[in-house]
C-alpha positions in Angstrom: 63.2 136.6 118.2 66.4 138.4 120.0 69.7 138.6 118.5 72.1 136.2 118.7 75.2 137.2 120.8 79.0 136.6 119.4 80.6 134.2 121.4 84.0 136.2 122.7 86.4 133.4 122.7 85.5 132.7 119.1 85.7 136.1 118.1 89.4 136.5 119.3 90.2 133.0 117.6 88.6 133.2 114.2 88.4 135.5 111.4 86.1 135.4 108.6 87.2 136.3 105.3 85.0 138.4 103.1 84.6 135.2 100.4 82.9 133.3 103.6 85.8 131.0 104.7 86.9 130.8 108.5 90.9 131.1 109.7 92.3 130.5 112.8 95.2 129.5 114.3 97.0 126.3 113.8 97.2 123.6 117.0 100.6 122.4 118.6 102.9 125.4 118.3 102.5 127.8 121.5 105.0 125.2 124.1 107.5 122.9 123.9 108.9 124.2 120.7 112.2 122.3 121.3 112.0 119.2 119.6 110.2 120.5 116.4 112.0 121.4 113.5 111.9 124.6 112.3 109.8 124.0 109.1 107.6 122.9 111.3 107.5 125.8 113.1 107.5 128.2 110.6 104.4 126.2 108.9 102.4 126.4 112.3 103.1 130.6 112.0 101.1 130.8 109.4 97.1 130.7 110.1 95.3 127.8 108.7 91.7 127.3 106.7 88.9 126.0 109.6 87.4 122.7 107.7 84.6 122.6 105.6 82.7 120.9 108.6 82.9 122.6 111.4 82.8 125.7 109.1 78.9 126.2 110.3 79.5 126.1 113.7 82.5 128.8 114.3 80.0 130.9 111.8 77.5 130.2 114.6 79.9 131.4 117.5 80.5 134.2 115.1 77.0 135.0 114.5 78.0 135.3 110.5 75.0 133.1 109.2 73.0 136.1 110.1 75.0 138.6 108.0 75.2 136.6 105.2 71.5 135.9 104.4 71.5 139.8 104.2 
C-alpha cells in the first residue's frame, strides 16, 4: 500500500502536539477587527484546541495516525 501524502494546507494550519492533541488557529479574527473588543481580540491571538471530533480527520490530513501506531 503507498504512503499517504500530508495534505499542505493542513500542515500550515495545524500543529500536533507531542501528547496527540491538534491546535490551530481560532476563526473570526483576521478582518473587520473594528467592532470587536479587545478581549476579544486578544482571546482570538491565542491558538485554540481542534475538538475531540474532528480530531481524526486533521490527523488524517496530517498523516499522524500513521506515526502514532509506531
Amino acid at each position: 500500500m503507498p504512503k499517504t501524502k500530508t495534505h499542505s494546507g493542513a500542515k500550515k494550519r495545524f500543529k500536533l502536539t507531542a501528547s496527540g492533541k491538534v491546535r490551530g488557529r481560532r476563526a473570526f479574527s483576521t478582518h473587520i477587527l473594528e467592532k470587536k473588543s479587545p478581549k476579544r481580540k486578544r482571546r482570538q491571538a491565542k491558538p485554540s484546541w481542534i475538538s475531540p471530533h474532528d480530531e481524526p480527520r486533521v490527523k488524517k490530513l496530517l498523516g499522524a495516525e500513521r506515526r502514532e501506531r509506531g
